[in-house]
VEXLUMRO-530205 format. One record per residue (C-alpha): chain; x, y, z. Coordinates in nm, 2 decimals. Example, Ala and Ser with C-alpha at 12.3 -4.5 7.8 and 13.67 -1.06 7.14 Angstrom:
<rec c="A" c1="1.23" c2="-0.45" c3="0.78"/>
<rec c="A" c1="1.37" c2="-0.11" c3="0.71"/>
//
This chain:
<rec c="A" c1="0.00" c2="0.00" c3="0.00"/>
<rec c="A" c1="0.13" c2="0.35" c3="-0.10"/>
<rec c="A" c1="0.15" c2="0.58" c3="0.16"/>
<rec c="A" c1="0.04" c2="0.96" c3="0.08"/>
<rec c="A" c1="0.14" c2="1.25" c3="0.21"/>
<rec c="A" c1="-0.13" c2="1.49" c3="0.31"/>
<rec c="A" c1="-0.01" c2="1.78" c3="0.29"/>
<rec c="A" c1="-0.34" c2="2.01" c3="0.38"/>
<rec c="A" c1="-0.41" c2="1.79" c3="0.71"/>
<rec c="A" c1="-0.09" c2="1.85" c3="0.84"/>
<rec c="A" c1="-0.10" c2="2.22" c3="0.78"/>
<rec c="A" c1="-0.43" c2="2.23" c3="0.93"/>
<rec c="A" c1="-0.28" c2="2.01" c3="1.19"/>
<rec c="A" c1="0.03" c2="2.27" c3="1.25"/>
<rec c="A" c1="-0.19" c2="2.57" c3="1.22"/>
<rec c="A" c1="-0.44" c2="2.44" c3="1.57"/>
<rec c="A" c1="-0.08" c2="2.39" c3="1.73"/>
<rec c="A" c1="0.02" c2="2.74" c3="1.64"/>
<rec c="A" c1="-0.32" c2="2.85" c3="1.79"/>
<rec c="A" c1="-0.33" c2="2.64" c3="2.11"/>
<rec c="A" c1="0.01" c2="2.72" c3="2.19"/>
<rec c="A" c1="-0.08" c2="3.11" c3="2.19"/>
<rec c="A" c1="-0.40" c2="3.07" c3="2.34"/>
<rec c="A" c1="-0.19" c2="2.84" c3="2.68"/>
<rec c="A" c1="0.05" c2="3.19" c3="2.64"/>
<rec c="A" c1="-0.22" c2="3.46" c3="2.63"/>
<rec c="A" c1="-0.41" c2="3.29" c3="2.93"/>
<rec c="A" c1="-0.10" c2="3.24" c3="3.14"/>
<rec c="A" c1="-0.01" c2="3.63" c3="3.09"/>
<rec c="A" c1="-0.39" c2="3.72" c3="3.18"/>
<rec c="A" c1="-0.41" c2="3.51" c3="3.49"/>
<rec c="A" c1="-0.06" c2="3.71" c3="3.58"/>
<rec c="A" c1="-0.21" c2="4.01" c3="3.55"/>
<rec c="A" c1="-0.55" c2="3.90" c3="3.75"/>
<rec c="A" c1="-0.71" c2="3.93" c3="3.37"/>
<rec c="A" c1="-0.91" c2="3.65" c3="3.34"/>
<rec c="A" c1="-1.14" c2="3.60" c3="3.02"/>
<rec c="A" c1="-1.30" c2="3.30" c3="2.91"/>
<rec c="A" c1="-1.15" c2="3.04" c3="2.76"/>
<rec c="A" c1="-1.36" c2="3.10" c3="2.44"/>
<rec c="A" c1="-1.29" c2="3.53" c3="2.43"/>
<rec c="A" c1="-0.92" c2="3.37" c3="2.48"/>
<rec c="A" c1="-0.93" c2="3.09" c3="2.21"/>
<rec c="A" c1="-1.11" c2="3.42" c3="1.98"/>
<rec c="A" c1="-0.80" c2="3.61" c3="2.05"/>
<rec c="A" c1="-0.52" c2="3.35" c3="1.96"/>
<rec c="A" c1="-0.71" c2="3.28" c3="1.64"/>
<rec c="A" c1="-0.65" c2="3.60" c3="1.52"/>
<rec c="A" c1="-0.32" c2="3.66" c3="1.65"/>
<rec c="A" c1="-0.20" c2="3.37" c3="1.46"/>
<rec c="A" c1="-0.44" c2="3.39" c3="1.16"/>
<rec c="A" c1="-0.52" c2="3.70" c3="1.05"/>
<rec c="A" c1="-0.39" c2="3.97" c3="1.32"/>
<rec c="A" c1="-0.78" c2="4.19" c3="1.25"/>
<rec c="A" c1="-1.06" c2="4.16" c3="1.48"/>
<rec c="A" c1="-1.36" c2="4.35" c3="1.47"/>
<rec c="A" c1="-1.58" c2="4.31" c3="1.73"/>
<rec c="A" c1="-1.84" c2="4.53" c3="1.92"/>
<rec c="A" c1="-1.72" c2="4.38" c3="2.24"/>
<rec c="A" c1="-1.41" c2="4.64" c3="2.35"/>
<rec c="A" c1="-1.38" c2="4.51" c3="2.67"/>
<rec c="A" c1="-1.23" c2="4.22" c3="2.60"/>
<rec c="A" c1="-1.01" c2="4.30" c3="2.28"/>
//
């Protein structure tokens, strides 16, 4: 059986690492600073960090 490399899984795959690694990072500086969100405002935040770096949202409290 030949093996293929998937090439748009593993970027995929890389990509939620990227995300998850920023999102542990953002929520360990918060809870330093006494700033907790939740873990979904967070997970929102690390996305677009990593992703796109825009956020537009009507929620300034948070971002």
């Amino acid at each position: 059986m030949e093996l293929i490399y998937n090439y748009e899984y593993d970027h995929k795959k890389s990509i939620r690492r990227l995300i998850m690694n920023k999102f542990g990072s953002l929520k360990a500086d918060l809870s330093k600073l006494g700033r907790m969100l939740s873990d979904a405002n967070i997970l929102i935040a690390a996305t677009t960090l990593i992703r796109c770096n825009k956020l537009v949202s009507g929620n300034i409290a948070h971002f």
